[in-house]
C-alpha positions in Angstrom: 10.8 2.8 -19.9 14.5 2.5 -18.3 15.4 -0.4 -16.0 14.4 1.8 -12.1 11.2 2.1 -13.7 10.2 -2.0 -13.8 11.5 -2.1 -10.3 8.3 0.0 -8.4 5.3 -1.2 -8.4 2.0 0.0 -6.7 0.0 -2.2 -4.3 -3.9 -2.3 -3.6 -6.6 -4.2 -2.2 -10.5 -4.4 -2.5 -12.0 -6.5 0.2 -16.0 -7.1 0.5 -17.1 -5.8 3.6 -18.3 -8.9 5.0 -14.8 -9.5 5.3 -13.6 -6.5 7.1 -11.5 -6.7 9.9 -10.9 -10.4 9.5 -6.7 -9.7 8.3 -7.2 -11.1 5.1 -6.0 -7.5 3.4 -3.0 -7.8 5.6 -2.5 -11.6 4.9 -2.7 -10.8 1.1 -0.5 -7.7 0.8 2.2 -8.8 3.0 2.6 -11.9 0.4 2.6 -9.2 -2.2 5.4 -7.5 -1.0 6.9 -10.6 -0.2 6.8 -11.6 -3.9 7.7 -8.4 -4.8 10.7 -7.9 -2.8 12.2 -10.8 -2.7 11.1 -12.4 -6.3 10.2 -9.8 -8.9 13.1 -7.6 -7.4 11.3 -4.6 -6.8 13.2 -1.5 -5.3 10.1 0.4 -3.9 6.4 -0.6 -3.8 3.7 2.4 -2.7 0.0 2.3 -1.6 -2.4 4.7 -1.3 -5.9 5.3 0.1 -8.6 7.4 1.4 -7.5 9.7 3.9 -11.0 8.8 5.6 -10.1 4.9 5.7 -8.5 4.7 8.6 -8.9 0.8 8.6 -7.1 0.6 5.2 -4.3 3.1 6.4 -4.1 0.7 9.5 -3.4 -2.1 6.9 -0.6 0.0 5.4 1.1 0.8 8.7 0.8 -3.0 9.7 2.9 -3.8 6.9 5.1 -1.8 7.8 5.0 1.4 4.8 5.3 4.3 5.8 3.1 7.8 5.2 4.2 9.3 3.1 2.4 12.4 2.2 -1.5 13.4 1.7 -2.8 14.5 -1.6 -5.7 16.7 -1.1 -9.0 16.7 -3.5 -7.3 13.9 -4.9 -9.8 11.3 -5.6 -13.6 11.8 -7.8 -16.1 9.3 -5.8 -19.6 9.0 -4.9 -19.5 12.6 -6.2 -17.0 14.8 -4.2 -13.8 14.5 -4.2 -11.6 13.2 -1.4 -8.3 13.5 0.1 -5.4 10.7 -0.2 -2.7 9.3 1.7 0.1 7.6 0.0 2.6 5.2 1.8 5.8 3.4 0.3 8.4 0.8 1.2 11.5 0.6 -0.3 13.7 -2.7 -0.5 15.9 -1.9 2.4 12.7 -1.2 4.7 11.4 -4.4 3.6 14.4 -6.6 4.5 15.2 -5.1 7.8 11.2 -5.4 9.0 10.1 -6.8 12.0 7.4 -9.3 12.0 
């Protein structure tokens, strides 16, 4: 493992649906990327999620990441698979954000 490859990290969430909608997956990642950023040094994080969760891809945006591609067939779950978006940030994005 060379020295870029301890500075990208991926980021993701699980939140109980009584919880929905309530910002705490925002809340959460943005002190993620926070920490990673700006403590752990990280030079890209990425995210990825259903293509169908447009709540979680909401999350994503918020944050400020952007889309960046969809993997199709992707993901095996509740037995068919499903297509995925992914969305990064690198360090520069992250520092120039607005809140």
């Amino acid at each position: 493992m060379g020295a870029a490859d301890v500075r990208k990290a991926d980021l993701g969430y699980e939140i109980a649906p009584s919880h929905w909608g309530q910002g705490y997956a925002t809340e959460a990642s943005r002190a993620m990327l926070g920490l990673g950023f700006e403590e752990l040094g990280l030079h890209r994080v990425w995210a990825s999620c259903l293509a169908e969760n447009a709540a979680s891809a909401r999350v994503l945006e918020k944050l400020g990441m952007r889309c960046e591609g969809r993997l199709r067939d992707n993901h095996w779950m509740k037995g068919h698979w499903w297509d995925t978006l992914v969305y990064g940030m690198i360090e520069d994005e992250w520092k120039t954000r607005k809140e």
